[in-house]
C-alpha positions in Angstrom: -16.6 1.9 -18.3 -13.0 1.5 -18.9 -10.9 3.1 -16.8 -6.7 4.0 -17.9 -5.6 1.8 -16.2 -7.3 -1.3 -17.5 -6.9 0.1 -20.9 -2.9 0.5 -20.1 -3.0 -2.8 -19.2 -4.7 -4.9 -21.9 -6.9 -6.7 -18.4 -10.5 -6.6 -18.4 -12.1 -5.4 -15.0 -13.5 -8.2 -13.8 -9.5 -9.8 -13.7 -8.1 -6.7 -12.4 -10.4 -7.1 -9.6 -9.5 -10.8 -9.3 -5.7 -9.7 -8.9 -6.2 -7.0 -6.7 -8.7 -9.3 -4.5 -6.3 -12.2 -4.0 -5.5 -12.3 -0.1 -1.9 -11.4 0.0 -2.8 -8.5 -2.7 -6.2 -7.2 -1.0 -4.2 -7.2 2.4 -1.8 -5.3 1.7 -3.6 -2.5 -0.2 -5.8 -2.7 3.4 -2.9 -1.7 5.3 -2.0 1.5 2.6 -5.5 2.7 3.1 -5.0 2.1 6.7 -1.9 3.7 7.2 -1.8 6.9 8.8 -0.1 8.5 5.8 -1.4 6.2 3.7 2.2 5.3 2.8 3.7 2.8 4.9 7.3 1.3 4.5 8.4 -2.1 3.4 8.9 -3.0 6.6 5.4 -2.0 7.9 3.9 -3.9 5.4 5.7 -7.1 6.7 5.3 -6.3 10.4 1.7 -6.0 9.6 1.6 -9.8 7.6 3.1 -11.6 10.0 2.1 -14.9 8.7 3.2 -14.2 5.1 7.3 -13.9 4.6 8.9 -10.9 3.6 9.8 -12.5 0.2 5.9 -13.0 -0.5 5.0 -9.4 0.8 7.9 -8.0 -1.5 6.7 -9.7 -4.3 3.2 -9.2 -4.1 3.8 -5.2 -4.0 5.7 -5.6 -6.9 3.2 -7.3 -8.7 0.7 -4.0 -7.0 3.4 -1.8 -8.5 3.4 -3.4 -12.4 -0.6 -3.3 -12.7 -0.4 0.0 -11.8 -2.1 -0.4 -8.6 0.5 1.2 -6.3 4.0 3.0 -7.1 7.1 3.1 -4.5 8.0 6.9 -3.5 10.9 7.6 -2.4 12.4 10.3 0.0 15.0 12.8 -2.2 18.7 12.0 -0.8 19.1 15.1 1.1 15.4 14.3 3.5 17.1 10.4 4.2 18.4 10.0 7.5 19.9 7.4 8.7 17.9 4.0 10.6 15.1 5.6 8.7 12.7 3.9 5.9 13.1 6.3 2.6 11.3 4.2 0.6 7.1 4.3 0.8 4.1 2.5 -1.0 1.2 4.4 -1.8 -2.2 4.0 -4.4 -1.7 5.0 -7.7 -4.3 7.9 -8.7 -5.5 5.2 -10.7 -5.6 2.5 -8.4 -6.9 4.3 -6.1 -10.2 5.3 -8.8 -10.4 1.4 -9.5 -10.8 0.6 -6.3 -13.5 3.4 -5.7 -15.3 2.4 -8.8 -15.5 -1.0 -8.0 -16.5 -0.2 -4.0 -13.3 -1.9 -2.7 -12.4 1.6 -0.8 -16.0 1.0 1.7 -13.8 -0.2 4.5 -11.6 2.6 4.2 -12.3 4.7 7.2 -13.0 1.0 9.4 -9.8 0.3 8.8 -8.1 3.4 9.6 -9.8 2.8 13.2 -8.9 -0.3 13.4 -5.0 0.5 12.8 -5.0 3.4 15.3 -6.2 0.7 18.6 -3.2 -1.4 17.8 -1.5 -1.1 21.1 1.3 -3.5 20.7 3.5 -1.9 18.3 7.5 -2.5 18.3 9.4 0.6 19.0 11.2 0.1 15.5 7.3 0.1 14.0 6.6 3.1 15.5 10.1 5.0 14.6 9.3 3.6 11.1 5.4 4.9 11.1 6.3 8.2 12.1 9.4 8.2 9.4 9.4 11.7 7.5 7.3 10.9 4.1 7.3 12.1 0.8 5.4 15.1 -0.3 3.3 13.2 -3.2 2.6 15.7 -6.1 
């Protein structure tokens, strides 16, 4: 079975899963699905990869966001405010099916658990985490 976005993007599944698996990749799509919204900012994603630099986690979303993976959302000019994020990442319906079909979503709910007992938070992580989102349609 082929799903859109494979077909979209010329890949065959089994190197789709390959891309989506490599660590940097696979990590950060963990901490979307772990995300209380499911749609953290730029700079949650890099607070949460501490060990990779915030080039590399920039890049790799980018290269989430071209295989249709993930897409940015953004917050409509009159909802920004000031020392806030307006800019999310969130699974692409389609990404989101790939990863279902190919059981990479299992951990989904583990992870979610595992996100809420981190006690250690910078105050800036939690302004950012409880940032007004987007209302995804």
């Amino acid at each position: 079975m082929s799903t859109n976005l494979e077909a979209a993007k010329g890949t065959k599944p089994r190197e789709l899963i390959h891309f989506v698996t490599q660590q940097t990749r696979f990590a950060l799509i963990n901490n979307i699905l772990q995300h209380p919204e499911q749609l953290p900012s730029m700079y949650e994603l890099e607070e949460l990869n501490p060990s990779v630099s915030d080039a590399t986690v920039y890049k790799h979303i980018q290269k989430l966001i071209d295989a249709g993976i993930v897409n940015e959302v953004a917050l409509d000019d009159d909802q920004r405010r000031q020392g806030y994020p307006w800019k999310f990442y969130g699974l692409t319906e389609e990404g989101r099916d790939f990863l279902e079909e190919h059981n990479l979503l299992a951990a989904e709910e583990t992870l979610q658990q595992i996100y809420e007992t981190i006690s250690d938070k910078s105050e800036k992580m939690v302004k950012y985490e409880n940032a007004p989102r987007p209302d995804e349609s």
